[in-house]
C-alpha positions in Angstrom: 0.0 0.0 0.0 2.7 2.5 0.9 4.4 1.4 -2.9 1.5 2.5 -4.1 0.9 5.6 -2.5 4.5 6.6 -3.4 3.9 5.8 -6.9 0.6 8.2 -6.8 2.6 11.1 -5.2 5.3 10.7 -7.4 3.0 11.7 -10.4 2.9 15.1 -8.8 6.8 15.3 -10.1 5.5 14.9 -14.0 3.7 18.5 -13.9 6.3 19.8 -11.8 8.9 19.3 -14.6 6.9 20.4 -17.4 6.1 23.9 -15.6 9.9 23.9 -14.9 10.2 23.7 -18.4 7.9 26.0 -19.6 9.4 28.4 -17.5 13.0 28.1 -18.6 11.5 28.4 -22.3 10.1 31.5 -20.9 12.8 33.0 -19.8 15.1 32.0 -23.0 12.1 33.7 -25.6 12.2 37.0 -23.4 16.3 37.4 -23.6 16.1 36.3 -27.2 17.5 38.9 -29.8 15.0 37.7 -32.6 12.1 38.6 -32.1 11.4 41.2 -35.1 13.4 42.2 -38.5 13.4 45.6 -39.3 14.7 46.4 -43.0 16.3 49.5 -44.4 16.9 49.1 -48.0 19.6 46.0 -48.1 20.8 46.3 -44.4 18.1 44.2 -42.0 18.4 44.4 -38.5 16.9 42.2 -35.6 15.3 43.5 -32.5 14.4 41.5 -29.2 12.1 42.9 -26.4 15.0 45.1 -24.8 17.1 46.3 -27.9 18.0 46.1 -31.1 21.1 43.2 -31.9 22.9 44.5 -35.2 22.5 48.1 -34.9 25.4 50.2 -34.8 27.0 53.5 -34.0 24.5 55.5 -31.5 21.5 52.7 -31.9 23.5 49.9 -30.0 22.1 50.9 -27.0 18.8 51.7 -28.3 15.4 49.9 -27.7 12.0 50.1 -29.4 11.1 53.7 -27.1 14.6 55.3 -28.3 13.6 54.4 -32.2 10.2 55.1 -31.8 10.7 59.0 -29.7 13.3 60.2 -32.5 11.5 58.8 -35.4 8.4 60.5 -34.4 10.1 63.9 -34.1 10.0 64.7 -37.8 6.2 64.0 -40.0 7.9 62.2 -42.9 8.8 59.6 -40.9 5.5 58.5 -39.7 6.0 55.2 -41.4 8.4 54.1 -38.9 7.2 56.1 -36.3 3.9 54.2 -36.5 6.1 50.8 -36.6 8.8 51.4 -33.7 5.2 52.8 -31.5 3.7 49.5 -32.2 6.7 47.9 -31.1 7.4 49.3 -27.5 3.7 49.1 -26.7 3.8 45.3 -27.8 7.3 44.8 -26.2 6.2 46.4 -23.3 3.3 44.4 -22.7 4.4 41.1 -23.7 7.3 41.4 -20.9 4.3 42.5 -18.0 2.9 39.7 -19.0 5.1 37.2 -19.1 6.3 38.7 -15.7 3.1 37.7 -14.2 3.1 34.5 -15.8 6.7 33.7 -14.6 5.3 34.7 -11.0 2.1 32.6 -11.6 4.4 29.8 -12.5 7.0 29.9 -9.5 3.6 29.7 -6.9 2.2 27.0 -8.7 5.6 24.9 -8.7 5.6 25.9 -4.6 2.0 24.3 -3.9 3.1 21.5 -5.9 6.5 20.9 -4.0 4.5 21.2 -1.3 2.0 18.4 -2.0 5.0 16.5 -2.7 6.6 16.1 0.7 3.1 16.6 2.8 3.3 19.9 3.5 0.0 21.1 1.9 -2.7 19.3 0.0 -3.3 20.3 -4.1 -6.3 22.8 -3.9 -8.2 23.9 -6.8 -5.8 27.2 -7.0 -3.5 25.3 -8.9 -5.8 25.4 -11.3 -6.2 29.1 -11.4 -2.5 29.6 -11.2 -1.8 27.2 -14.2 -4.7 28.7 -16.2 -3.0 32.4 -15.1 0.1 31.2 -16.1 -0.7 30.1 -19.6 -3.3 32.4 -20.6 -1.4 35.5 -19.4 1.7 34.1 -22.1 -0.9 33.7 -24.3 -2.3 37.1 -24.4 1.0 38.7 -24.3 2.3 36.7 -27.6 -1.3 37.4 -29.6 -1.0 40.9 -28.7 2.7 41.2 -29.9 1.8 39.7 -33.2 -1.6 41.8 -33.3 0.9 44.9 -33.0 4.1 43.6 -35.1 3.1 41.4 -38.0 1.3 43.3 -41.0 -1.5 40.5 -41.9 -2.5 41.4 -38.4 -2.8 45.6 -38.8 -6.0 46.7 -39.6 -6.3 47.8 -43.7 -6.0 51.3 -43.0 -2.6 50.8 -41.7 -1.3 47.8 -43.4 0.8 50.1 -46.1 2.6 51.3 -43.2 4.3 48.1 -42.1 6.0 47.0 -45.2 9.7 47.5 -43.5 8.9 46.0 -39.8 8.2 41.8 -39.8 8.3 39.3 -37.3 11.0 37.5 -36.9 9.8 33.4 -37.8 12.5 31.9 -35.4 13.8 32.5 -32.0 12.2 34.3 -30.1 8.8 33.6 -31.5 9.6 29.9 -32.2 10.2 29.5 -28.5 7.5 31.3 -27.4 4.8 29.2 -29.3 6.6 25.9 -27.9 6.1 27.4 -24.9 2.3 28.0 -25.3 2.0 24.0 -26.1 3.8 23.2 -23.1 1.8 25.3 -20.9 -1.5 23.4 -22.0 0.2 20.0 -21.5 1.4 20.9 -18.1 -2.1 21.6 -17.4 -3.6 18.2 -18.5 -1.0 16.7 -16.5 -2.0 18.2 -13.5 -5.7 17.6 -13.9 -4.3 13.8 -13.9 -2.2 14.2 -11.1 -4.3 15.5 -8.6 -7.1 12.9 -10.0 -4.9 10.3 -9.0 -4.4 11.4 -5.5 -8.1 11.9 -4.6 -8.1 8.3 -5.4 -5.7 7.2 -4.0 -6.5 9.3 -0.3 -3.3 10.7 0.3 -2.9 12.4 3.8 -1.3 15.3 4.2 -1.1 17.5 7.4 -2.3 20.4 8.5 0.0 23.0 10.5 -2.5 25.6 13.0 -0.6 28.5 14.7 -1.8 30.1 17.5 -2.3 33.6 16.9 -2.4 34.3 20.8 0.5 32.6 21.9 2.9 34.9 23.6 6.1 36.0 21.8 8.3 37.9 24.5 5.8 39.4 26.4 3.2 40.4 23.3 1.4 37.9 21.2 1.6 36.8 18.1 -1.2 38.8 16.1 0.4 41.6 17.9 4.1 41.0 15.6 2.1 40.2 12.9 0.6 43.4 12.7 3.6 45.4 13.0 5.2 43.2 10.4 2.4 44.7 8.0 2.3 48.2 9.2 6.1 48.0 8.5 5.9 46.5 5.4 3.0 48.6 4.2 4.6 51.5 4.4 7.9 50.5 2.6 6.0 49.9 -0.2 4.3 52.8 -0.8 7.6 54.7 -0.1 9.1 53.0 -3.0 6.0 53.1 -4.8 5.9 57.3 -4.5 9.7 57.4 -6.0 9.0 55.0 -8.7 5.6 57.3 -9.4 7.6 60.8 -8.6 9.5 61.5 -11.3 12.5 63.5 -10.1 15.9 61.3 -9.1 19.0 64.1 -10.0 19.5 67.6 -11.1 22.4 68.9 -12.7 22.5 72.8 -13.4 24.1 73.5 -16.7 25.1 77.1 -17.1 21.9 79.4 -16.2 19.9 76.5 -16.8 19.3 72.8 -15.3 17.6 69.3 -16.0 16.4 67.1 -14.1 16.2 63.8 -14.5 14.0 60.5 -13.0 14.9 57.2 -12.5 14.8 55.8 -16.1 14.5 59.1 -17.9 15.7 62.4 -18.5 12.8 65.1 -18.7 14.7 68.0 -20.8 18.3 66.6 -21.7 17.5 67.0 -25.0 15.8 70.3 -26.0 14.0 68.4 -28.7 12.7 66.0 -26.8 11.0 65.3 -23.0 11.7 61.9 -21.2 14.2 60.5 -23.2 15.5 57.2 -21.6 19.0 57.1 -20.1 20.1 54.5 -22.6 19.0 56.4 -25.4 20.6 60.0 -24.4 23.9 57.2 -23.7 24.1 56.2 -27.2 23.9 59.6 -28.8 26.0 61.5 -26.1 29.3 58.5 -26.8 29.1 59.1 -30.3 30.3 62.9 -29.8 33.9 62.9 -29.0 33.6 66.3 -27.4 30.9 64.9 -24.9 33.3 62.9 -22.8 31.6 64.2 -19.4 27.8 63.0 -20.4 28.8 60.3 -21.9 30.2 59.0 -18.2 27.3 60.1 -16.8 24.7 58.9 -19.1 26.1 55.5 -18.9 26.7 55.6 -15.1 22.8 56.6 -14.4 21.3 54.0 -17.9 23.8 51.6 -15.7 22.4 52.4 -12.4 18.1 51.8 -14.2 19.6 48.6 -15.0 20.7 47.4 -11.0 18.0 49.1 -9.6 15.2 47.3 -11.5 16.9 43.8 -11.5 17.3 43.9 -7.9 13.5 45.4 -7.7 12.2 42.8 -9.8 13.6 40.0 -7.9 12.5 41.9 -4.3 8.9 42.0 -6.0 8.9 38.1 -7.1 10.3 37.5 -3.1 7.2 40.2 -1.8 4.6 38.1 -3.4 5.8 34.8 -1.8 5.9 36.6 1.6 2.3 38.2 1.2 1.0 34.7 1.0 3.2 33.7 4.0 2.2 36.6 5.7 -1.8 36.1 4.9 -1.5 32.0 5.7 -0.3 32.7 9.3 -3.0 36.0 9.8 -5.5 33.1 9.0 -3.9 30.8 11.5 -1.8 28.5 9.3 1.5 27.6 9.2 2.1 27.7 5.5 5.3 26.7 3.2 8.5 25.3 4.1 9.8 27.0 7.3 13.1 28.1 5.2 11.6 29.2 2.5 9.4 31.9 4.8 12.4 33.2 6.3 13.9 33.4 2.9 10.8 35.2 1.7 11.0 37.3 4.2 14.5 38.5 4.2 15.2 38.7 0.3 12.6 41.5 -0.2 14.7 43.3 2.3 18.0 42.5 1.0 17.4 42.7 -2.9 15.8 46.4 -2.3 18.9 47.2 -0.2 20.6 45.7 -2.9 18.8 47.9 -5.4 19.6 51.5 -3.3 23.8 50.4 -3.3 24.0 49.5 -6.8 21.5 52.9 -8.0 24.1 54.9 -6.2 27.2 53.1 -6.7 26.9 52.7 -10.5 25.1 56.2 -10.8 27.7 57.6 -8.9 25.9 60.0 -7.1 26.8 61.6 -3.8 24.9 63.0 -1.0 27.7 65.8 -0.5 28.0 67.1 -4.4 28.1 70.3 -5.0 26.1 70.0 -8.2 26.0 73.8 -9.2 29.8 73.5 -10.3 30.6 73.7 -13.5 32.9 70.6 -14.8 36.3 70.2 -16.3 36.9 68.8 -19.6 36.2 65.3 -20.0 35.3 65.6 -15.9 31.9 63.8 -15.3 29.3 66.3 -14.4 28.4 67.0 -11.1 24.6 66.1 -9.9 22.9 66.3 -7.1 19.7 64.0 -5.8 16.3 65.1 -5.0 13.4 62.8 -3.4 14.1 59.5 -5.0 17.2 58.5 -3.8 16.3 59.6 -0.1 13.3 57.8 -0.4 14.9 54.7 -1.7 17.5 55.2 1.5 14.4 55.5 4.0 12.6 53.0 2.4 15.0 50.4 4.0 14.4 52.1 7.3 10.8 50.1 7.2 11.3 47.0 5.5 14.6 45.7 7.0 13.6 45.5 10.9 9.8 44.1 9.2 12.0 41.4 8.2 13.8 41.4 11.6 10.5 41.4 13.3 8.5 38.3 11.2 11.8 36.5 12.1 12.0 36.4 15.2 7.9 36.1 16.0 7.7 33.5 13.0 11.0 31.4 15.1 9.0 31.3 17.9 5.3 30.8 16.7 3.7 28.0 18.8 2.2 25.4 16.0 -0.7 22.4 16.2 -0.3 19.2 13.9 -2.9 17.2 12.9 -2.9 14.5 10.1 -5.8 15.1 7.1 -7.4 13.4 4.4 -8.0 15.4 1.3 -12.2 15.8 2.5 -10.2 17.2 5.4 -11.1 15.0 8.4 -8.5 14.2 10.6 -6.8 11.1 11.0 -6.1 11.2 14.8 -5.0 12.7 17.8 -3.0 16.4 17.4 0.7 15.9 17.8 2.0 17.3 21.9 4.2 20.5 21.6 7.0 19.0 22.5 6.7 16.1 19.5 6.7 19.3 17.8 9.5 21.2 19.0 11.6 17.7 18.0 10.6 17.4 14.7 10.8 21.1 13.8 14.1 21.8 15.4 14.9 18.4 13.1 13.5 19.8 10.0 15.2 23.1 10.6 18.1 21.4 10.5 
């Protein structure tokens, strides 16, 4: 019997790899460099979601916003203005998208791991999360061919998209793999979990107390500072992502200022050019030494600071479900994996605020009103975004602190269940707990 109810949970494992999959071939379409060809008369570039492969001289940097802002700047190019629009809003989406697919995915593979080693029974949210997962990278890749391929435009604008094609390998090749696999990973599972409500697997379920005391106070009392904390972190860093001023640099009689990914008037032709784009122009210009620098110090300093974000945001949606699990009295997840959760939205957004001002190289003590040296990089100084990126870690790094230590010492009831959820027997004593936690822990 116990060969058999092995071999029923080791089913689980079969959808488990084929999400893995899927979201490796995720990953690999979204780096990819082919995902669109544009042609200009016997040269033909290729463009992926972030920038353009072949391009040369000041485009090498450049990414579907940067072509489609200058080419929109003069009315005869409204052919290509009309292209390179299409193509940010359709790059743009499709990575949101398959963002929150990826994030859909990584839950999904959790509950699953979970159900493995009898930490949590399958529920009917995998479903939601698989059907998330796939229809979310569905929508993204229909809406990038809606916008990109020309049998897609509407008539009226089908004569205007005779120089930008979809690229038939790649990028798009791996993305419709990717679709397939997402469906089969699905049937799978509906299999899987049949099989184990035949086959009765037990699973158990972890209580905490909520008024347990935890140094004096109890443990709704933590919990609720953990989220007042926490709360406010993130709409501190979601005010400086929203605010758009990050530096000022006075220039002569006159100043910019510039955000976090853009530049509001560095070029007196255009507002909000991206740092990357106002990189590639400023390089090309021998005589521009000192912008260049700094251009590429604060496009390099975007860069860090949204990977490390990123990652904090994929780490703060695996703690919010810790987080609301033990509000509702459960003890949720692998007990690692919470602290983890936990401490990695912390680190990677102090991550984030070192590598924005060590790659933008920024001071707190610049005297930005100076006027620089030949091929000296420009002076600037910081307004409210980098102070509120520095505060912002004021909050979140003792929340993790704080769900640490209460979530160490939370007091926790076992009991064994069937998947209709009736227990099996007796509830474990505390102190068969403490053993096999401190066990486990290890």
């Amino acid at each position: 019997m116990l060969s058999i109810e092995r071999w029923q949970k080791s089913q689980t494992l079969i959808p488990i790899a084929l999400f893995i999959a899927c979201l490796v071939l995720m990953t690999i379409s979204s780096l990819s460099t082919h995902w669109a060809t544009i042609q200009d008369g016997s040269e033909v570039y290729h463009m992926g979601l972030w920038s353009c492969k072949d391009c040369g001289g000041p485009y090498k940097t450049w990414d579907w916003k940067c072509f489609s802002v200058f080419t929109c700047i003069s009315p005869q190019n409204l052919k290509n203005c009309l292209e390179f629009t299409a193509g940010a809003k359709a790059s743009n989406a499709y990575i949101g998208l398959e963002l929150f697919a990826f994030i859909s995915g990584l839950l999904l593979i959790e509950k699953l791991l979970l159900s493995y080693w009898n930490k949590h029974y399958i529920s009917n949210s995998v479903y939601l999360l698989s059907s998330l997962m796939s229809i979310s990278h569905l929508i993204g890749y229909l809406y990038w061919r809606y916008l990109i391929n020309e049998e897609l435009i509407p008539d009226e604008r089908a004569s205007l998209s005779a120089s930008l094609h979809l690229a038939s390998r790649d990028g798009s090749i791996i993305a419709v793999t990717c679709i397939f696999l997402s469906f089969f990973s699905i049937i799978a599972l509906v299999l899987s979990m049949k099989m184990q409500k035949k086959a009765s697997l037990s699973t158990c379920l972890d209580t905490i107390s909520l008024d347990a005391p935890v140094t004096r106070f109890s443990m709704k009392y933590w919990m609720h500072r953990v989220g007042v904390l926490l709360a406010a972190g993130i709409c501190l860093i979601g005010i400086i992502l929203y605010y758009g001023r990050w530096v000022l640099r006075f220039t002569g009689n006159s100043y910019w200022e510039g955000g976090l990914a853009t530049c509001k008037d560095c070029d007196e032709n255009i507002i909000n050019l991206n740092w990357n784009c106002l990189e590639s122009i400023s390089c090309v210009d021998e005589t521009a030494t000192g912008s260049c620098e700094l251009y590429t110090n604060l496009s390099s300093a975007f860069k860090g600071f949204a990977i490390c974000e990123i990652i904090a945001a994929v780490f703060l949606v695996f703690f919010l479900q810790t987080y609301t699990k033990i509000l509702m009295g459960k003890n949720y997840g692998f007990p690692v994996m919470n602290y983890l959760y936990a401490i990695g939205v912390s680190f990677f957004n102090l991550l984030a605020t070192f590598f924005w001002f060590y790659l933008s190289g920024a001071s707190l003590t610049t005297d930005c009103q100076r006027e620089a040296q030949q091929n000296e990089l420009p002076p600037v100084c910081l307004t409210f975004g980098p102070f509120g990126l520095l505060f912002s870690n004021i909050f979140l790094i003792p929340m993790s602190i704080i769900f640490c230590y209460a979530y160490y010492h939370r007091e926790v009831r076992i009991e064994l269940m069937t998947p209709e959820r009736k227990p099996l027997g007796d509830e474990r004593s505390q102190t068969d707990f403490d053993r096999i936690q401190s066990n486990s822990d290890n």
